[in-house]
N, C-alpha and C positions, 0 to 999 in steps of 0.2 A: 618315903623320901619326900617328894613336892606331893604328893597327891592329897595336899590337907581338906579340901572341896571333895573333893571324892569319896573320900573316907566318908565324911559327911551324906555326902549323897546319896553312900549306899548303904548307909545304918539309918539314916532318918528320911533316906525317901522310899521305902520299901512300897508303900503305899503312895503314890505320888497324884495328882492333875497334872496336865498338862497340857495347854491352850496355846497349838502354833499361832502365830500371828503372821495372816497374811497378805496387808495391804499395809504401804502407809510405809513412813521411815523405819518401824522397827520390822519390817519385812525379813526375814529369816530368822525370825530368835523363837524360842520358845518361852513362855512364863507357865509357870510352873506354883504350886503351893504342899505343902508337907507338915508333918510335924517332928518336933524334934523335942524329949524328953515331956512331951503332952504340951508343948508351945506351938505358935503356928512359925511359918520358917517360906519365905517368898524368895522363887528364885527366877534366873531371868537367864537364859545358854543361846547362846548364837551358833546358827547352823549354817551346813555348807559349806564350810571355808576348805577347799579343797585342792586350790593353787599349788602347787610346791615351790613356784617363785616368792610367794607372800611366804609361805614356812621356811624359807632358807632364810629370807629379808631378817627374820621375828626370831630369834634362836633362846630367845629370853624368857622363862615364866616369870611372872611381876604378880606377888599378891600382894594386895594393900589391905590390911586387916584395922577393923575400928572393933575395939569394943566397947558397950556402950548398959549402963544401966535399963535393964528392961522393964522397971516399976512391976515383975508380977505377971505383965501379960506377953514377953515374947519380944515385943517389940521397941524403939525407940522413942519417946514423947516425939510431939511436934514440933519443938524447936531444934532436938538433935533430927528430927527426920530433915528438916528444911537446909540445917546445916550439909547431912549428908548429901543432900541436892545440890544443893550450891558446888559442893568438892565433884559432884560425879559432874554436873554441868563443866564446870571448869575444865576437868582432864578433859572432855570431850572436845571442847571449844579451842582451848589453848595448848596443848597437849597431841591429844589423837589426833588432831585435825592435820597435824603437821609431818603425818608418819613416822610420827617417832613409837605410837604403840596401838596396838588394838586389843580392844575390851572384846572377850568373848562369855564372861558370865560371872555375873552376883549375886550374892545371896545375903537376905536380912532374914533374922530372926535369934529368936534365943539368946538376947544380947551380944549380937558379931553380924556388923556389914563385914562383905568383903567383895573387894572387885579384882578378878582376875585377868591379865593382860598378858600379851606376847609385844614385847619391845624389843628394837635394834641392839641399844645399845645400853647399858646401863647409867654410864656417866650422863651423857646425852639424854637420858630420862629424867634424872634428877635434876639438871640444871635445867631443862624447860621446865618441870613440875615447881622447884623453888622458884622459877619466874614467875608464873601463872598465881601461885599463892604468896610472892611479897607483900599483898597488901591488905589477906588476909590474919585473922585472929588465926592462930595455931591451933592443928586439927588433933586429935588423939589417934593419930595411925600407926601402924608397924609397915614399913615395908620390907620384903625378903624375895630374894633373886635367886632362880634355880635355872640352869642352864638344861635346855629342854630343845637342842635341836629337831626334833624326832616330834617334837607335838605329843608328845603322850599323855599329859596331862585331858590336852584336847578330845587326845583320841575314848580318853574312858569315860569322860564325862558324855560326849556325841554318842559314845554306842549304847550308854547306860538309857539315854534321853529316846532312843530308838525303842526301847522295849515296851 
């Protein structure tokens, strides 16, 4: 169903690193690095979200999928990484900040960013996101909405990240 991150995570991170991080603004997430079909594959999982008021809030999965020519080694060139920076900067600043959604984990590699989110509302998503990027150059994303009251998505990726 929605679990496309998952799937992922659990074919191409058998073998995983895993470096909590634990000071500093990105204070509960984990980064992470793997391989996926002999490519390298970086990913990033936020922990602890345990509230049940913030998971009734969020009832929404939001993936935003890029994909992106890998040149060969896996990864984006410089100017699409910079790009995907700017996009992940932006949702965060103009976007997240607003409580319209929360990013809980990304993964680059193997030619596919993608950033996963628990949003309110779907409409209300889209219309801050098109504000936030009017005055951007058009990005190459897909996005796709699976209604995921229950956090399940959350939940397998958090117990996978445990092991």
């Amino acid at each position: 169903m929605f679990d496309r991150f998952m799937q992922n995570v659990k074919s191409l991170f058998g073998k995983k690193d895993v470096f909590p991080v634990e000071d500093g603004e990105e204070k509960n997430w984990i980064i992470g690095t793997s391989q996926e079909e002999g490519l390298p594959i970086i990913f990033r999982l936020k922990t602890g979200i345990s509230d049940p008021k913030i998971k009734r809030k969020y009832a929404w999965l939001t993936i935003i999928t890029w994909k992106y020519d890998d040149g060969g080694n896996g990864m984006p060139d410089n100017a699409e990484k910079m790009r995907m920076t700017i996009l992940e900067n932006t949702l965060e600043e103009q976007v997240e900040s607003t409580g319209t959604c929360l990013l809980f984990a990304s993964r680059t590699g193997n030619g596919l960013k993608e950033f996963e989110y628990y949003i309110k509302d779907r409409q209300t998503f889209i219309d801050e996101l098109n504000q936030a990027l009017e005055d951007h150059e058009p990005y190459p994303i897909e996005i796709d909405f699976y209604h995921d009251p229950e956090w399940e998505e959350y939940q397998k990726i958090s117990e996978w990240a445990k092991q």
